[in-house]
C-alpha positions, 0 to 999 in steps of 0.5 A, a space after each residue: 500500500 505504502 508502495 503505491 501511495 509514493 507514485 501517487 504522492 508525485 502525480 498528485 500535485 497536478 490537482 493544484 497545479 491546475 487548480 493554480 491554472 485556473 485561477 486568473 481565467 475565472 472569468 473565461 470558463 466555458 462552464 460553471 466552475 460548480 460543474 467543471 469541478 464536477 467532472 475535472 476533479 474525480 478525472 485528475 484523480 482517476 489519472 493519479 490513482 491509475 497513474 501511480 498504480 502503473 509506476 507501482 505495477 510497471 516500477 516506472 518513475 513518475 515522469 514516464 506517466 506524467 510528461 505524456 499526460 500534460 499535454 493532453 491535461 493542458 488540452 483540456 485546459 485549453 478547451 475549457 476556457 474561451 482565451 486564446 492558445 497562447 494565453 492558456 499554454 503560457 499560464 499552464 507551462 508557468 504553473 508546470 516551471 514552478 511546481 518543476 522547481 518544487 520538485 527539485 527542491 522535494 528531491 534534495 529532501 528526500 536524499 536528506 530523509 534518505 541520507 542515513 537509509 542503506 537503499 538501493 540505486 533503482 528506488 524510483 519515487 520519493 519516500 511518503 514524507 517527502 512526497 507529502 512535503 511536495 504537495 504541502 510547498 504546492 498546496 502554500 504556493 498556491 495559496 500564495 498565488 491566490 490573490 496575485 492570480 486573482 488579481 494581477 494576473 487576471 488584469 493582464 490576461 484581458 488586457 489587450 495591449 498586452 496580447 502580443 507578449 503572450 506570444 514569447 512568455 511560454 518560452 521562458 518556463 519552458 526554460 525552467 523546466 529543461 533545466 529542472 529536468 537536467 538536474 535530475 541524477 542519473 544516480 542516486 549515489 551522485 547527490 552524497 558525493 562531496 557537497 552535491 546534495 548541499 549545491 543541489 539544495 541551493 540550486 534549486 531555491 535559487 532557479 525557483 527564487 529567479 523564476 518567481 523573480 521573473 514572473 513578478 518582472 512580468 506583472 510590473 511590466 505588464 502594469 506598467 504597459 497598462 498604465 502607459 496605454 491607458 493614458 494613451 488612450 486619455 490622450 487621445 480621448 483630450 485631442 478628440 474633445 479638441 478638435 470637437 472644440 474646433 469644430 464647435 467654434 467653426 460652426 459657431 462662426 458659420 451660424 454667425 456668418 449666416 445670421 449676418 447675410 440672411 438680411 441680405 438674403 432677402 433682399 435678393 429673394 424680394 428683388 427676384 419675387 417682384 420680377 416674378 422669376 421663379 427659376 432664379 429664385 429657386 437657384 439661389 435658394 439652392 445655393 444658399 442652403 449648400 453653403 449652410 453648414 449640417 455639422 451636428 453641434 451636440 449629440 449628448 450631454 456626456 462630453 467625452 461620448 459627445 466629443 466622440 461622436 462629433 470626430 466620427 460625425 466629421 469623418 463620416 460627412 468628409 468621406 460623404 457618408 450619411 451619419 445619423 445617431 440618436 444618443 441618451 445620455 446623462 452628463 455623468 456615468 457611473 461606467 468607467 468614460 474611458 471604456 465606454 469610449 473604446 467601445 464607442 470608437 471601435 463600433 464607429 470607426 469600424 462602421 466608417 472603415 466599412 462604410 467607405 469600401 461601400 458603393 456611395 448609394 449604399 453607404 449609411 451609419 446608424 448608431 442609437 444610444 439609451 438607458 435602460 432601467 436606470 442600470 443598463 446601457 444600450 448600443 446599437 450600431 449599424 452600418 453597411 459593407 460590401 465584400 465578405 468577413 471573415 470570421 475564424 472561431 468566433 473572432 472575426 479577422 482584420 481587414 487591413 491586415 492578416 490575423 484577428 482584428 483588434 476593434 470587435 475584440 476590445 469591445 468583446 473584453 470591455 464587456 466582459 469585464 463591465 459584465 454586460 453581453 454584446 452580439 454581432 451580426 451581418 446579413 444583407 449587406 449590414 453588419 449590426 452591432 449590439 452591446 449591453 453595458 451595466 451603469 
């Protein structure tokens, strides 16, 4: 019995490693975390049940089972949350590097348990009091990384000015683990030779102090970025609100203008009416509505949303594309302005890119904007497009460049995060946008 629960001792710290995994992606799970416990657990601890009974049976080191098993434990993982590969293969390998480290660490404990014990070179696990000092570091480790998990590293997964560093982070556990397993001795003799056993000791806290060293530079990078994007953003955000400013001036000075030369525009339109030329008069009433400026002053009371609005407004009306927008709201929110912004200029700034690859005939944004309930906010975006979209599991592609596109996925993240639901459809030659946020 005592045989069996060694191998078993080792296998087991996959339940808290991937307990650890699914930490910061919570809020990405395909199922309830009630339901996936039900069926994940019984079967990660079938796997180490069976697993430890084939290394008892066969006299096979852990390894053997466990190295063909992660792959196909990090599918599952993979297909039970809705981010991308990248994002689950990085988490899952940095949990494996550091219960890797762990590992190493356990093994030096177990040759000092084992020091003073005349045992043979072919014992294969470690000793029970040493296996259960694996899983107690594993099971504190992630108690420690609760809250960092939960938080930090959440942040950073939805995070989207981060994305791209996703795709190089898994190499760095990667790197961790080869080494871990290079220090694994061909000889269980080869640690009591000379001061081996103290050096690997030491060896190990120092490749597991660098690796938490590193994944803490990680988070403060990954803040830091946030932190620089967002005022990015706000930036943006101010020089919008600026030229809604300059664009409210010159509209201001053209109405004045307007006021000043309408007294002469009457009395042009009573010297043709007492000639009696009707088709003059039409021509000049032709001419003088062109030169009235439609530039749409105010769409809302919220000046961030309203400042918004007005540059896509302009946009639109410089590539000749009808803009009409029905907006409801307060001058104060409750939702974070610069979200909401995102999604405001993602939706029209796509609608207007699509919009100007349209027949001219055909071109026209539609965007409407209410509260619902006092706790609900309502968007609905429409616009037309020629040509096809494509979409590739679920995430539809850029059409300026090759891969996925980034505007639809912002506002698919700030929804998320806002708790709110959002749909997109296309049919007919009209993609339409709908999103539902809590205020």
């Amino acid at each position: 019995m005592t045989d069996i629960l060694r191998p078993v001792l080792e296998l087991s710290v996959i339940i808290p490693g991937i307990l650890l995994s699914y930490l910061p992606v919570k809020s990405y799970l395909r199922q309830t975390p009630l339901k996936l416990t039900a069926w994940l657990f019984p079967l990660l601890l079938g796997i180490c049940i069976f697993g430890g009974a084939v290394c008892c049976t066969f006299h096979f080191p852990t390894r053997w089972i466990l190295f063909p098993l992660l792959p196909v434990i990090m599918l599952i993982y993979h297909k039970t949350l809705k981010i991308s590969v990248w994002k689950s293969v990085s988490i899952f390998l940095a949990v494996f590097a550091v219960f890797a480290c762990v590992n190493s660490l356990s093994r030096a404990v177990n040759a000092l348990i084992t020091a003073d014990l005349h045992i043979t070179e072919n014992e294969l696990w470690f000793r029970t009091s040493a296996g259960i000092f694996y899983n107690v570091i594993c099971l504190l480790f992630v108690l420690a990384a609760w809250y960092p998990a939960r938080h930090c590293v959440q942040t950073m997964i939805a995070d989207e000015n981060f994305a791209q560093t996703w795709y190089v982070f898994w190499i760095l556990p990667v790197i961790f683990i080869g080494v871990n397993l290079f220090m694994i001795p061909k000889y269980r003799s080869t640690l009591y030779t000379g001061r081996v056993l103290q050096c690997y000791i030491v060896l190990s806290l120092v490749l597991l102090i660098i690796l938490l060293l590193f994944y803490v530079m990680f988070l403060m990078m990954a803040v830091s970025l946030n932190r620089n994007a967002r005022l990015q953003q706000e930036n943006h955000f101010l020089s919008l609100q600026q030229e809604r400013y300059e664009n409210l001036c010159m509209a201001i000075e053209e109405a004045k203008q307007a006021r000043h030369d309408i007294r002469h525009h009457f009395v042009q339109l009573s010297s043709l009416a007492e000639q009696g030329d009707m088709e003059k008069i039409k021509k000049y009433l032709s001419a003088t509505t062109e030169k009235i400026s439609d530039y749409n002053l105010h769409f809302c009371e919220n000046q961030a949303v309203d400042s918004v609005f007005g540059y896509y407004s302009t946009l639109a009306q410089k590539e000749n594309i009808p803009f009409h927008a029905l907006v409801s709201l307060p001058t104060d929110l409750s939702i974070d302005e610069i979200n909401l912004c995102l999604v405001f200029s993602n939706l029209l700034e796509n609608a207007i890119q699509a919009s100007v690859k349209t027949e001219p005939a055909r071109r026209k944004i539609n965007a409407e904007v209410y509260p619902h309930h006092n706790h609900l906010l309502l968007i609905h975006v429409e616009n037309t497009f020629d040509g096809k979209i494509q979409q590739e599991n679920n995430i539809f592609q850029s059409s300026k460049r090759s891969g996925n596109g980034i505007g639809i996925e912002s506002v698919r993240h700030i929804t998320a995060k806002n708790g709110g639901a959002c749909d997109f459809t296309y049919e007919d030659g009209i993609f339409s946008a709908k999103i539902m946020l809590r205020i």
